[in-house]
Every structure is written in structure tokens, then in C-alpha cells.
C-alpha positions in Angstrom: -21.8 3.6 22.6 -21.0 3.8 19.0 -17.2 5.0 18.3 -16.4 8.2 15.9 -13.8 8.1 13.7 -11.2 11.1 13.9 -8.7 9.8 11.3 -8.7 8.1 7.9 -5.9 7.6 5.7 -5.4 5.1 2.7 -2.2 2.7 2.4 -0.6 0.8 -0.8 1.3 -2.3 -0.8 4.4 -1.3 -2.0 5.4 -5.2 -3.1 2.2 -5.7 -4.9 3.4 -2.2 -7.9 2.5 -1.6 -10.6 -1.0 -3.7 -9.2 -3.0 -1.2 -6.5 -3.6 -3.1 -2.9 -5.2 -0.5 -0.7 -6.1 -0.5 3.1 -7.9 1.6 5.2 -6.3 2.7 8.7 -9.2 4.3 10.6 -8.3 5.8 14.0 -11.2 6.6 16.5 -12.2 8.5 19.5 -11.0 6.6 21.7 -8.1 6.2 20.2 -8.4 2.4 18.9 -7.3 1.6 15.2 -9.2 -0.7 12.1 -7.3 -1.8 9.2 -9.2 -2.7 6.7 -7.8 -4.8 3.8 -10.6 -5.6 1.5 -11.4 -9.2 2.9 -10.5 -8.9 6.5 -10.5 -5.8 9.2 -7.9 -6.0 12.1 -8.6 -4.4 15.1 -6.3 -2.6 17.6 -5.5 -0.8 20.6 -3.8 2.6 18.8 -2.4 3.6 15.9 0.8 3.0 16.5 -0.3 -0.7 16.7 -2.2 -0.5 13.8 0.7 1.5 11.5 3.2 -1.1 12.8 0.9 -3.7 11.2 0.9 -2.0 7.8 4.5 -1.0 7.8 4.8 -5.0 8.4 2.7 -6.2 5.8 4.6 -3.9 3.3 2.0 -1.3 2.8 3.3 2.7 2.6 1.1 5.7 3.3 -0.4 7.0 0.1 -0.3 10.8 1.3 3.2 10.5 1.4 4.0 8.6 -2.4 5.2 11.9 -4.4 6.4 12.9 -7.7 10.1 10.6 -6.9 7.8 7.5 -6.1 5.5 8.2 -9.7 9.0 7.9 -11.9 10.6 5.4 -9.6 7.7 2.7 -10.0 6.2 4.5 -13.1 3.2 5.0 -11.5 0.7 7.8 -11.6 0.2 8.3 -8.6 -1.3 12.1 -8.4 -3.9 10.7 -10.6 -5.4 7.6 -8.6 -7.9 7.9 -5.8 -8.5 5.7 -3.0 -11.3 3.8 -3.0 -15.0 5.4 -2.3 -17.9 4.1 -1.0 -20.6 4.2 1.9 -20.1 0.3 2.8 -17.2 -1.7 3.3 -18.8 -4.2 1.2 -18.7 -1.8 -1.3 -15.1 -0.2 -0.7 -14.0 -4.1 -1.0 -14.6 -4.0 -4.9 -12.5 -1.5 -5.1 -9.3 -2.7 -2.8 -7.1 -4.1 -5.7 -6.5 -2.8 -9.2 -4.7 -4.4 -11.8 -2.5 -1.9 -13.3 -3.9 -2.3 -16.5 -6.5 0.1 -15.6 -4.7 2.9 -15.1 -1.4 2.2 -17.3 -1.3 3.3 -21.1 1.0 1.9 -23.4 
């Protein structure tokens, strides 16, 4: 039986600014977790598992960057979207960004 996803957010590494490394956390109905980085998907057995992982790695919740986090690291941040895309394979195109793409001189 094919799993439905209930929850999708988008995390930044936090050690990798000004430079955009995003992962995926995907939470289903059965209440299993996916992180995907870009070149590798972890699996788990909950969200909590799956956050701790993240949190870990040094990634922060992008819902939760605000206007403080845009002057501290002098990013945009209200103007960058996460990554779209049907595929995986295409969502892994899209997983880092230099920061010259989206920071003006």
C-alpha cells in the first residue's frame, strides 16, 4: 500500500550561509519520516527521529527564519522559495544555491 504524505516542510543548513542547502522532511500517514538531501533520502520511524537528524546535521526550519535571521546573516530570506518540482530528480537541481544568485552587490 502506497503511503500519503500529511506533512512537508523545507530545512536550510545554517553552516552552509550565505550558500542555500535545502532538505525536504516529509512526514506520512503512518507516521514515518523522509529526509531528503538532494543526493541521498534517509528514512525513519517519526518525525521526531527524522527532525533530530536535521537539527544534527545543522539544518534549521525555513518557516521559522524571520526578519532577525534576514539582517543577522544578510540574507533575503522572505524572498527565496524552496525548491519545486514533480520528481526528486528534479527537486535535486535545485537543493544548493550559491548565493550569488540571489545576492546583489
Amino acid at each position: 500500500m502506497k503511503k500519503s504524505v500529511t506533512k512537508e516542510e523545507w530545512w536550510l543548513m545554517d553552516c552552509s550561509f550565505p550558500d542555500l542547502q535545502w532538505a525536504r522532511l516529509r512526514v506520512y500517514d503512518d507516521n514515518s519520516a523522509e529526509v531528503f538531501y538532494g543526493s541521498r533520502c534517509s528514512n525513519h520511524k517519526n518525525e521526531e527521529s527524522a527532525c533530530s537528524e536535521l537539527v544534527d546535521d545543522e539544518y534549521v526550519k525555513f518557516s521559522d527564519l524571520d526578519q532577525d535571521d534576514e539582517e543577522y546573516y544578510g540574507i533575503p530570506f522572505s524572498k527565496i522559495y524552496p525548491p519545486s518540482g514533480t520528481t526528486d530528480e528534479v527537486l535535486k537541481e535545485q537543493m544548493y544555491v550559491s548565493s550569488g544568485i540571489y545576492l546583489n552587490p
